[in-house]
N, CA, C and O of each residue as an XYZ file, in Angstrom:
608
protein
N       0.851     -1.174      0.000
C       0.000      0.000      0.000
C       0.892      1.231      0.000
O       1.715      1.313      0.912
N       0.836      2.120     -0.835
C       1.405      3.623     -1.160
C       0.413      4.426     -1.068
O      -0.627      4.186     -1.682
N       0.571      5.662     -0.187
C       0.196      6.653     -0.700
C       0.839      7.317     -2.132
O       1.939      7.129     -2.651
N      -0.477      8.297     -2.615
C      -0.392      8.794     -3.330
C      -1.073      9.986     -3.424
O      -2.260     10.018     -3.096
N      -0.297     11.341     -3.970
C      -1.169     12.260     -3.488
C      -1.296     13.398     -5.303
O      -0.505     14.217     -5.771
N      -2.281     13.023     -5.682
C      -2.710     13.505     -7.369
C      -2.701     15.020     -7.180
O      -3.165     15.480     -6.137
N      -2.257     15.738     -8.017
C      -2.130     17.194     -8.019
C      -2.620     17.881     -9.159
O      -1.683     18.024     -9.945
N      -4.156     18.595     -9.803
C      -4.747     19.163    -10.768
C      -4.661     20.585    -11.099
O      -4.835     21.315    -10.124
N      -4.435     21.186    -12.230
C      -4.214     22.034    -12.376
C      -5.770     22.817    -12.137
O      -6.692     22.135    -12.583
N      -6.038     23.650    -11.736
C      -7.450     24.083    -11.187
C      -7.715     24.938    -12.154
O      -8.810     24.808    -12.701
N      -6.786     26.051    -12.632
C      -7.579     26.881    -14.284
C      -6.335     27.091    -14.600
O      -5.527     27.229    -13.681
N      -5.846     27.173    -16.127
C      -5.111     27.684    -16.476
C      -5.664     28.110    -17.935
O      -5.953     27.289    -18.805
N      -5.754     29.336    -18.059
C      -5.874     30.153    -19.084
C      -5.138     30.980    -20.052
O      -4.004     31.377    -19.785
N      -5.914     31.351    -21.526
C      -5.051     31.708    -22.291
C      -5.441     32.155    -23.842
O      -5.906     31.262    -24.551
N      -5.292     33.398    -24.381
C      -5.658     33.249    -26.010
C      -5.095     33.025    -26.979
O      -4.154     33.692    -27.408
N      -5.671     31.844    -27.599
C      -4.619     30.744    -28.684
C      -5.278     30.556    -29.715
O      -6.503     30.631    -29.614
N      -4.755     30.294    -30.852
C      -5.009     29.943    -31.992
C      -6.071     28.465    -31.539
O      -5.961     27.997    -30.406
N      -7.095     27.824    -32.595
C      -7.929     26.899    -31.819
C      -6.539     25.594    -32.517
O      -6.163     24.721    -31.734
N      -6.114     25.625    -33.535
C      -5.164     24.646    -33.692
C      -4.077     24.468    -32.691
O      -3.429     23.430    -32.558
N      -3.902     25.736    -31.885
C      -2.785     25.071    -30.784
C      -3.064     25.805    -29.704
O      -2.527     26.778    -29.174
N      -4.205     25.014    -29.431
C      -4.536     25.261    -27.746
C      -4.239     24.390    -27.511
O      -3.402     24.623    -26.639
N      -4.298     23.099    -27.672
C      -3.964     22.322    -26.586
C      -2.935     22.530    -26.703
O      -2.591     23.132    -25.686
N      -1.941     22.388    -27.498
C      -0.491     22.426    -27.445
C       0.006     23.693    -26.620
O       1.105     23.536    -26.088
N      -0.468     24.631    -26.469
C      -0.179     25.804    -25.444
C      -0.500     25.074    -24.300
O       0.448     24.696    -23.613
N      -1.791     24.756    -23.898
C      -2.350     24.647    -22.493
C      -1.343     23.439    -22.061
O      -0.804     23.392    -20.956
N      -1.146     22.353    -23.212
C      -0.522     20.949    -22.484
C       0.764     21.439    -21.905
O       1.251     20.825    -20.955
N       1.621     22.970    -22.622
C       2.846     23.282    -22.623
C       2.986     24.123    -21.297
O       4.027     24.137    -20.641
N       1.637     24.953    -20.898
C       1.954     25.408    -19.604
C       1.113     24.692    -18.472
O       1.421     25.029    -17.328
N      -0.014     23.650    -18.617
C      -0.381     22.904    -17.299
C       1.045     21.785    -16.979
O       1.318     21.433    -15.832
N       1.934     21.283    -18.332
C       3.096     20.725    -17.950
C       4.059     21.496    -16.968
O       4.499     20.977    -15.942
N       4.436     23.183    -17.500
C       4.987     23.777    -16.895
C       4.681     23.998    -14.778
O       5.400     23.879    -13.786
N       3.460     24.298    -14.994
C       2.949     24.675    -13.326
C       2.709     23.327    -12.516
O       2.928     23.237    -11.308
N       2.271     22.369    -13.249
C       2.420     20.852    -12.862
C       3.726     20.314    -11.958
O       3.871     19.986    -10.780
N       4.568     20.393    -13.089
C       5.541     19.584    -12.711
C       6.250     20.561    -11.290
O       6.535     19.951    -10.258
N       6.468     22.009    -11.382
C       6.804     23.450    -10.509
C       6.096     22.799     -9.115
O       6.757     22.482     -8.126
N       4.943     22.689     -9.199
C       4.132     21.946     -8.070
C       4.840     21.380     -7.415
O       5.533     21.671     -6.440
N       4.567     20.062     -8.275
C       5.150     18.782     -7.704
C       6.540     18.485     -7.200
O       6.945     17.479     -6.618
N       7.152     19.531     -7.535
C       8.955     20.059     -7.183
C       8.548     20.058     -6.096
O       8.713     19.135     -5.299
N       7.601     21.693     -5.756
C       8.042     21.879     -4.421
C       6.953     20.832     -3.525
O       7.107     20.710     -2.310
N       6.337     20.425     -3.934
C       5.839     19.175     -3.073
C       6.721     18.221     -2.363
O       6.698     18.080     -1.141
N       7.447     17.614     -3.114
C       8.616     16.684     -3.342
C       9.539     17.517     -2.555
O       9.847     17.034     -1.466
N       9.862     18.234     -2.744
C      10.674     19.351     -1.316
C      10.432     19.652     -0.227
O      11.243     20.028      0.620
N       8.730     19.461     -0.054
C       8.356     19.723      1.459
C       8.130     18.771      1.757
O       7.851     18.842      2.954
N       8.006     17.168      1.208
C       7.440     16.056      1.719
C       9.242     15.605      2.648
O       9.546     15.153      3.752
N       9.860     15.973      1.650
C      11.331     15.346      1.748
C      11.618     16.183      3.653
O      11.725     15.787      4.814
N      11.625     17.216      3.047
C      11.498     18.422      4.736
C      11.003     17.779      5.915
O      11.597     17.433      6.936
N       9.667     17.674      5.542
C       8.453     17.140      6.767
C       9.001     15.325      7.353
O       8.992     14.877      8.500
N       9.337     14.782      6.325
C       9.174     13.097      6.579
C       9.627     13.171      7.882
O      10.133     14.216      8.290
N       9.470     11.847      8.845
C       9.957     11.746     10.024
C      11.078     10.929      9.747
O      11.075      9.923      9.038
N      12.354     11.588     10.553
C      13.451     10.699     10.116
C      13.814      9.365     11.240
O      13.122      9.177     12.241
N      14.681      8.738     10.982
C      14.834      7.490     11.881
C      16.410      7.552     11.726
O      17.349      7.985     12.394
N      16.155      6.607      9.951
C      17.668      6.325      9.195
C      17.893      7.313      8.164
O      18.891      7.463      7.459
N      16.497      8.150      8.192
C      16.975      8.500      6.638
C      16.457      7.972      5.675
O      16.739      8.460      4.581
N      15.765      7.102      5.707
C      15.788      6.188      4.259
C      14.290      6.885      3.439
O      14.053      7.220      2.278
N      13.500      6.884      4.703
C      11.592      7.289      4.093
C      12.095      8.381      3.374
O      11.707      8.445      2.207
N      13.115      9.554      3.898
C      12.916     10.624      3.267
C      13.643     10.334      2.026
O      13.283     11.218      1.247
N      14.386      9.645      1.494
C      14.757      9.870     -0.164
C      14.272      8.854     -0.962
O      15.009      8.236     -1.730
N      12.702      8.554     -0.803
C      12.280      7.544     -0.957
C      10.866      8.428     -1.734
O       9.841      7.902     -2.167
N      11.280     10.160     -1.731
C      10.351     10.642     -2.808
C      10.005     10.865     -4.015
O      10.840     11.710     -4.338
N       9.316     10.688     -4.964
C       9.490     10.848     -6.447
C       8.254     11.344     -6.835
O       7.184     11.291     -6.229
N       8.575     11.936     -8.143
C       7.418     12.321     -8.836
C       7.245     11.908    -10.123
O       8.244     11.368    -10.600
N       6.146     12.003    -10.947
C       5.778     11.760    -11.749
C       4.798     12.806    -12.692
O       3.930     13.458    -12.111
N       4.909     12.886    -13.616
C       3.673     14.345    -14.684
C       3.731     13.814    -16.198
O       4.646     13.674    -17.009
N       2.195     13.557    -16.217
C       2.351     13.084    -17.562
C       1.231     14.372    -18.223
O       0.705     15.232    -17.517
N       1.099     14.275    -19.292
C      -0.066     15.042    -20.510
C      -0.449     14.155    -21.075
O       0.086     13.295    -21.774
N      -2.158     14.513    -20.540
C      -3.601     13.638    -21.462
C      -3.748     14.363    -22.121
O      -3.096     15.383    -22.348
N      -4.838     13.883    -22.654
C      -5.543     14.719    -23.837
C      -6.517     16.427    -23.264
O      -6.910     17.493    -23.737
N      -6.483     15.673    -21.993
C      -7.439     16.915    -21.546
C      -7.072     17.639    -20.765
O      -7.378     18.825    -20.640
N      -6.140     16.809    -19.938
C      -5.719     17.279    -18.702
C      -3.669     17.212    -18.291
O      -2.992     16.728    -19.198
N      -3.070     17.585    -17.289
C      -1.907     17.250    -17.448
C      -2.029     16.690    -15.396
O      -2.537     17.394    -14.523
N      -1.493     15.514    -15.214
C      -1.817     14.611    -14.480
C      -0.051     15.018    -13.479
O       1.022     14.950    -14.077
N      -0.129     15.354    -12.172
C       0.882     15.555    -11.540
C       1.008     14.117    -10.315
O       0.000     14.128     -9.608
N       1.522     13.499    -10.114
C       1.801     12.496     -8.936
C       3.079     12.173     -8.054
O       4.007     11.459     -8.435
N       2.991     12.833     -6.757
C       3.985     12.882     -5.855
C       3.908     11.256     -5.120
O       2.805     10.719     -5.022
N       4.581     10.873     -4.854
C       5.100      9.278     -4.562
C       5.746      8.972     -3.726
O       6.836      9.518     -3.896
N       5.748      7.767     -1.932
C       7.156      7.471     -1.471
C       7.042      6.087     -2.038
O       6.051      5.356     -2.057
N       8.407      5.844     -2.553
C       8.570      4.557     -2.665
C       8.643      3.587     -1.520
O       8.181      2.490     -1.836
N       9.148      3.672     -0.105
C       9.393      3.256      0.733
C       8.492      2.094      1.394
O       7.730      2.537      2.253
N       8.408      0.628      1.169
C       7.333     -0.288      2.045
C       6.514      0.056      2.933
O       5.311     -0.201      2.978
N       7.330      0.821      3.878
C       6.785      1.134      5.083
C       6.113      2.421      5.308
O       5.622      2.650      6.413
N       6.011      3.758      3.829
C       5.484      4.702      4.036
C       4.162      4.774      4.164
O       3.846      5.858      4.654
N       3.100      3.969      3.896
C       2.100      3.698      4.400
C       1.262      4.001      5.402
O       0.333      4.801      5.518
N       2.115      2.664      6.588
C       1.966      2.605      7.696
C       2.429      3.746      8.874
O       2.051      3.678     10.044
N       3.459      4.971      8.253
C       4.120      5.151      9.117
C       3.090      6.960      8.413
O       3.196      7.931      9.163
N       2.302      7.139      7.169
C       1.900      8.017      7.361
C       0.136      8.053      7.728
O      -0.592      8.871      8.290
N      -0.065      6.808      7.131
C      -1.767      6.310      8.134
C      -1.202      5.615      9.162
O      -2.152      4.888      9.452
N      -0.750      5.463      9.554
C      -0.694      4.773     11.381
C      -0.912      3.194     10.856
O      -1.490      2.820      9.836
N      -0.323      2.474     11.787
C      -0.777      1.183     11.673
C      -1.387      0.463     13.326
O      -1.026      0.941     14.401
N      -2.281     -0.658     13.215
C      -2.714     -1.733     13.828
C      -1.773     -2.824     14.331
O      -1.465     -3.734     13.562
N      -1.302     -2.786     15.572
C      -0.133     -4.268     15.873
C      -1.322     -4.958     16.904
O      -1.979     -4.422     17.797
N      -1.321     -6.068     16.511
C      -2.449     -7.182     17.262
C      -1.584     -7.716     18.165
O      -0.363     -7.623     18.040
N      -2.167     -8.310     19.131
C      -1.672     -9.352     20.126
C      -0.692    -10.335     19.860
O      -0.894    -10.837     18.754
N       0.295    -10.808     20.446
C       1.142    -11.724     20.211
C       2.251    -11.840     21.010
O       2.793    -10.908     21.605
N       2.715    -13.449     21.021
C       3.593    -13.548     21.619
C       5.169    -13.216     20.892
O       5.380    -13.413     19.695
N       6.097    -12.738     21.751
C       7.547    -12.549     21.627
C       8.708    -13.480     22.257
O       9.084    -13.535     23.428
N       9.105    -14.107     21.264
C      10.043    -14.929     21.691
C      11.382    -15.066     21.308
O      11.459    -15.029     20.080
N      12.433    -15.204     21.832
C      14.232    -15.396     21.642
C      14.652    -15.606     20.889
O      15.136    -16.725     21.063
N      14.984    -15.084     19.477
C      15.331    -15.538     18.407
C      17.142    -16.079     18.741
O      17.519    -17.236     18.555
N      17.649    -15.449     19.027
C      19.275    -16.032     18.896
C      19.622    -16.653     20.027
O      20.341    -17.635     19.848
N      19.350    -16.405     21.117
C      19.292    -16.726     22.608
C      18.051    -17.181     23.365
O      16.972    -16.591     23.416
N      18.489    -18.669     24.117
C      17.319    -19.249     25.182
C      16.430    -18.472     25.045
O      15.550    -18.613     24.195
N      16.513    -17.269     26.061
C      15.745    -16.495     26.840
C      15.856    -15.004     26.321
O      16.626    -14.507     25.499
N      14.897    -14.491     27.026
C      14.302    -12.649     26.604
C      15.450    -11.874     27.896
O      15.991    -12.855     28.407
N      15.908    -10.829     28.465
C      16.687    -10.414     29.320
C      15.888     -8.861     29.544
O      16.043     -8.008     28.670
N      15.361     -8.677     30.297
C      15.245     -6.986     30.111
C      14.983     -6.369     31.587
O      14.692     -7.333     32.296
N      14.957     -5.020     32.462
C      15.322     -4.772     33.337
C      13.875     -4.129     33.588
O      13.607     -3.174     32.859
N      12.799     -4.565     34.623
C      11.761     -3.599     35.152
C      11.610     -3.882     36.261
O      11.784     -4.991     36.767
N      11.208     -2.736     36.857
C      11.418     -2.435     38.242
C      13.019     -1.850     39.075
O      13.185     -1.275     40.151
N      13.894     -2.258     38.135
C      15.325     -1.904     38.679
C      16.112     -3.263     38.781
O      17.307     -3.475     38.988
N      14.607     -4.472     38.480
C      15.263     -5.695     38.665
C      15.431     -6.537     37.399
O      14.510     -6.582     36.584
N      16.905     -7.402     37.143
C      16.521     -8.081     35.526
C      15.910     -9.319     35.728
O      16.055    -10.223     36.552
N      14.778     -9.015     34.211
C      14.022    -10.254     34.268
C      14.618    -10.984     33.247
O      15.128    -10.501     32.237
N      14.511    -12.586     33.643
C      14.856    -13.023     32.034
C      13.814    -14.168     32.011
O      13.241    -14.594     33.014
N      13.623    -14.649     30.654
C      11.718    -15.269     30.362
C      12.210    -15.553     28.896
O      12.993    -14.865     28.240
N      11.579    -16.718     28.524
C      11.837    -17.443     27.463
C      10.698    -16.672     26.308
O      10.941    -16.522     25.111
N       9.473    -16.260     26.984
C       8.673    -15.249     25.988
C       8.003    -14.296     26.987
O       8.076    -14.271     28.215
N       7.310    -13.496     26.101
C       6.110    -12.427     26.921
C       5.245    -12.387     25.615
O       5.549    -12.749     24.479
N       3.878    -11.750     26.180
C       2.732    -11.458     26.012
C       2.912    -10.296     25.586
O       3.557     -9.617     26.385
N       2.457     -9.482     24.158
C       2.084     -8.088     23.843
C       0.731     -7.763     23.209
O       0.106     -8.046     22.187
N       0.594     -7.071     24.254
C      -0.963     -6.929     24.026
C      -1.546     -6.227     22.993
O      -2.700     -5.799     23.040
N      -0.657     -6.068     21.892
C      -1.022     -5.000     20.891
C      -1.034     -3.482     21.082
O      -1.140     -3.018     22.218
N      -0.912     -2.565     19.831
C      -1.268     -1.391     19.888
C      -1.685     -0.982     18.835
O      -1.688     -1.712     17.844
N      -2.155      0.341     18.801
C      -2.982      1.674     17.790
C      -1.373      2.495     17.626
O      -0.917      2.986     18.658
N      -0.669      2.605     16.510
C       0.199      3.270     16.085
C      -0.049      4.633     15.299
O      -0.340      4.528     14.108
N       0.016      5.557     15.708
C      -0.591      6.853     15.069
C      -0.099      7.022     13.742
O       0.996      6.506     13.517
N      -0.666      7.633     12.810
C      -0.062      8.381     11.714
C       0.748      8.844     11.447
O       1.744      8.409     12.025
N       1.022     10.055     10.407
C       2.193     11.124     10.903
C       2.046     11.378      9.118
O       2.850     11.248      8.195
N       0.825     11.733      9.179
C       0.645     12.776      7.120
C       1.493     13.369      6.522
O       1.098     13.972      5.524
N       2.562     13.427      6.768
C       3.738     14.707      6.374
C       3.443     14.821      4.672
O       3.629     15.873      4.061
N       2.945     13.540      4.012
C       3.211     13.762      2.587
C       1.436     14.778      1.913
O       1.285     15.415      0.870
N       0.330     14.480      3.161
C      -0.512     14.616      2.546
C      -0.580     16.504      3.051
O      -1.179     17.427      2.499
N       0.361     16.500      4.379
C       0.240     17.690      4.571
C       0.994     18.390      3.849
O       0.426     19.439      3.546
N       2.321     18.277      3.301
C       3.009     19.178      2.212
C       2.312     19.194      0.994
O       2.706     20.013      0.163
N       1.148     18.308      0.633
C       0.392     18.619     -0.849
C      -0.366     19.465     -0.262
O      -0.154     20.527     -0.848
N      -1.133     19.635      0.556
C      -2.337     20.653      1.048
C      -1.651     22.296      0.853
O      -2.020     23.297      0.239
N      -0.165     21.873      1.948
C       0.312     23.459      1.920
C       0.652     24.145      0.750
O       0.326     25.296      0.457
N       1.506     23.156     -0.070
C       2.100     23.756     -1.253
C       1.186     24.098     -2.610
O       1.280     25.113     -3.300
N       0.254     22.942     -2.806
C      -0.680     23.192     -3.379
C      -1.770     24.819     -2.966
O      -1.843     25.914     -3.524
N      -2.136     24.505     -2.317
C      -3.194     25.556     -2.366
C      -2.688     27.082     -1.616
O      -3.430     27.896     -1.065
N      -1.786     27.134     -1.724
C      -0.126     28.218     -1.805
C      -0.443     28.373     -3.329
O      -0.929     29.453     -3.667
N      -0.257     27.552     -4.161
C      -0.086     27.652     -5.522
C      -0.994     27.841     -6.194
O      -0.748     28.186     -7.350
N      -2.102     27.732     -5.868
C      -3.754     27.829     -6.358
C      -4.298     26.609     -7.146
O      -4.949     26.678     -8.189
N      -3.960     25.572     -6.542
C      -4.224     24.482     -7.164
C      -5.219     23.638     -6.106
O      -5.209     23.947     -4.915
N      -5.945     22.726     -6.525
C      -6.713     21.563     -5.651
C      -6.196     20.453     -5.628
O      -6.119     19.935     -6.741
N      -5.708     19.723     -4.589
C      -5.403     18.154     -4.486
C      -5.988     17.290     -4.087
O      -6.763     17.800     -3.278
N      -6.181     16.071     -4.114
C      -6.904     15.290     -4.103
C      -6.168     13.802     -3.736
O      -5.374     13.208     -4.466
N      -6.609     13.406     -2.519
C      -5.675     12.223     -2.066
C      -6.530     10.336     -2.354
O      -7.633      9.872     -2.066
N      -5.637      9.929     -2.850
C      -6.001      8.544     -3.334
C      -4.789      7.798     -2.595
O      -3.651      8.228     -2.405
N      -5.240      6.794     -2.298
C      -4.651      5.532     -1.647
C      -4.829      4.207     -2.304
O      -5.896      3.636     -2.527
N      -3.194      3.662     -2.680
C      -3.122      2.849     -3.788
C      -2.916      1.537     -3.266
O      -1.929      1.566     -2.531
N      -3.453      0.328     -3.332
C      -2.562     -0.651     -3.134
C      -2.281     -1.952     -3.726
O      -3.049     -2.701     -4.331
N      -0.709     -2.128     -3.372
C      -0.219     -3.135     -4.426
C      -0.069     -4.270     -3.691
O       0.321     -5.307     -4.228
């Protein structure tokens, strides 16, 4: 599952010959499109939450020209950007010693050591950074965005 966050050009206007309007309009919704999606791709990169490093250069874009329209798409490649910008669900389960007997860990001041434990699950929050740099930059720019959620 990727987010994905679609970026439309909202009006772009102009007086053209009728043989090359589109070719004008495709030439400047390409132009303000792709300008967008730069600085999108610049504030997503800004905002990401870092750890290693990795989510944040894990941004890309994409701008193609239809027939009608010119189509902008900001992108993380990253597995885990998903989960880490909708939040994820961890269910119940047990934890057990992969390299060693036993588990070792210190509570109370005292060490415990235990061949497994019990985790009772959690609610992992969000953290939008990509959907919030399309909101800001976009409609900064006079454009409308529109968020779709893809999955592979």
């Amino acid at each position: 599952m990727a987010g994905i966050i679609r970026v439309y050009v909202k009006e772009v206007r102009g007086t053209v010959d009728r043989e090359d309007a589109n070719a004008v309009a495709a030439r400047v919704g390409l132009i303000k499109v792709t300008n967008v999606c730069r600085k999108i791709v610049n504030q997503a990169t800004i905002d990401a939450p870092v750890d290693s490093g990795f989510l944040r250069g894990q941004h890309g874009m994409t701008v193609k020209v239809m027939k009608t329209r010119v189509k902008g798409t900001v992108v993380n490649r990253a597995k885990y950007a998903a989960a880490v910008h909708d939040g994820a669900t961890i269910g119940p389960r047990t934890i057990r010693a992969r390299r060693k007997k036993a588990l070792a860990f210190t509570m109370g001041g005292k060490t415990v050591i235990v061949r497994a434990v019990r985790h009772p699950g959690a609610r992992i929050p969000g953290n939008p950074w990509l959907a919030k740099a399309a909101e800001r930059v976009s409609v900064s720019e006079g454009f409308r965005f529109q968020r779709t959620v893809v999955s592979d």
